[in-house]
N, C-alpha and C positions, 0 to 999 in steps of 0.2 A: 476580467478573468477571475478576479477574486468574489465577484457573485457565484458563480459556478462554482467552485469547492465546495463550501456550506452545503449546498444544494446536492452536491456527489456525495459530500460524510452521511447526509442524514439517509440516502438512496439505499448507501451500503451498509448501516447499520438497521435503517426500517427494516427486515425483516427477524431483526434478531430482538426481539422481546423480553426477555426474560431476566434473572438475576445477573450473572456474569453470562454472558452469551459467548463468549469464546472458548471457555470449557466446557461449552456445552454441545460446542459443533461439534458434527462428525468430521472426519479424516477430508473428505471432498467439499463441503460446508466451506473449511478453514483454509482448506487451499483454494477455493474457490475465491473466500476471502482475502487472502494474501495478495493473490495476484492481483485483485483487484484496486486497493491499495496501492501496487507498486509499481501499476499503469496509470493512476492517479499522478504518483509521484512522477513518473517519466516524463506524464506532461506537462508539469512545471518545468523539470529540470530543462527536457528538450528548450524551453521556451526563454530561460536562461534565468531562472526564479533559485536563488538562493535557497537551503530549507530553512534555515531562521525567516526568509519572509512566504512561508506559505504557511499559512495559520487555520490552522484547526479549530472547526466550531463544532461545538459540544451541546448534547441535548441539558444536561444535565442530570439524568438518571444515568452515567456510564460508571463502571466503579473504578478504583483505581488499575487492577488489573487489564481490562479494557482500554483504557485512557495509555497507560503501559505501551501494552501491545501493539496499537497504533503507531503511537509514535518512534517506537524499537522499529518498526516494519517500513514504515514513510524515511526514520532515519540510514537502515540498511539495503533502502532501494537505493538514495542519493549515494551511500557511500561507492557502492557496487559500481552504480552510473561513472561516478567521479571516476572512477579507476577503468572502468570499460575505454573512457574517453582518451583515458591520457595515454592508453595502450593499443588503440585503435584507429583508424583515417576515419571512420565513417559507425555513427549508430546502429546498432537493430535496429528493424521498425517495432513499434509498440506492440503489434500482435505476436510477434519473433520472442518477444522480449514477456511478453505475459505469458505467452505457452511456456515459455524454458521456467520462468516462475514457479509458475503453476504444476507442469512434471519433476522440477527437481521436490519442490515441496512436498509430493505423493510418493516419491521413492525414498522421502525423508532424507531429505539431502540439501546441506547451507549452500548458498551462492555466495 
């Protein structure tokens, strides 16, 4: 599984080019982003993968802002999860759980 990460960071970053690409997104861009990220994350956690062991591979043209953000976002999906769990008998599914992502993000609004 950990072939597959590297292989989804560079998916979700390949289209973003430029200097800092996250201030550069629009409003749906970045929630687009987000969410995708934080269905990334779910499926470690689901799988029972700590986030100290899910490792982030970098192109190395990311700037620190970028590099930030990522892991702010990878870190606030696990923590959300953590607590969903320990509050809960049973998961969202991943799609439940990207769409609530992705709408709260667009109404600007934290989980």
């Amino acid at each position: 599984m950990r072939k597959s990460f590297p292989a989804l960071i560079f998916l979700l970053l390949a289209p973003l080019a430029h200097a800092d690409r996250i201030t550069q997104m629009n409003q749906v861009d970045r929630c687009t982003y987000v969410a995708k990220l934080e269905v990334a994350a779910y499926y470690f956690f689901e799988q029972g993968r700590a986030r100290q062991d899910v490792v982030l591979h970098w192109h190395g043209d990311e700037t620190e802002n970028e590099i930030a953000f990522v892991n702010d976002t990878v870190d606030k999906a696990y923590a959300w999860l953590q607590a969903w769990k320990e509050s809960s008998t049973e998961m969202l599914p991943a799609q439940s759980f990207g769409d609530m992502i992705y709408q709260a993000c667009m109404e600007g609004k934290l989980l």
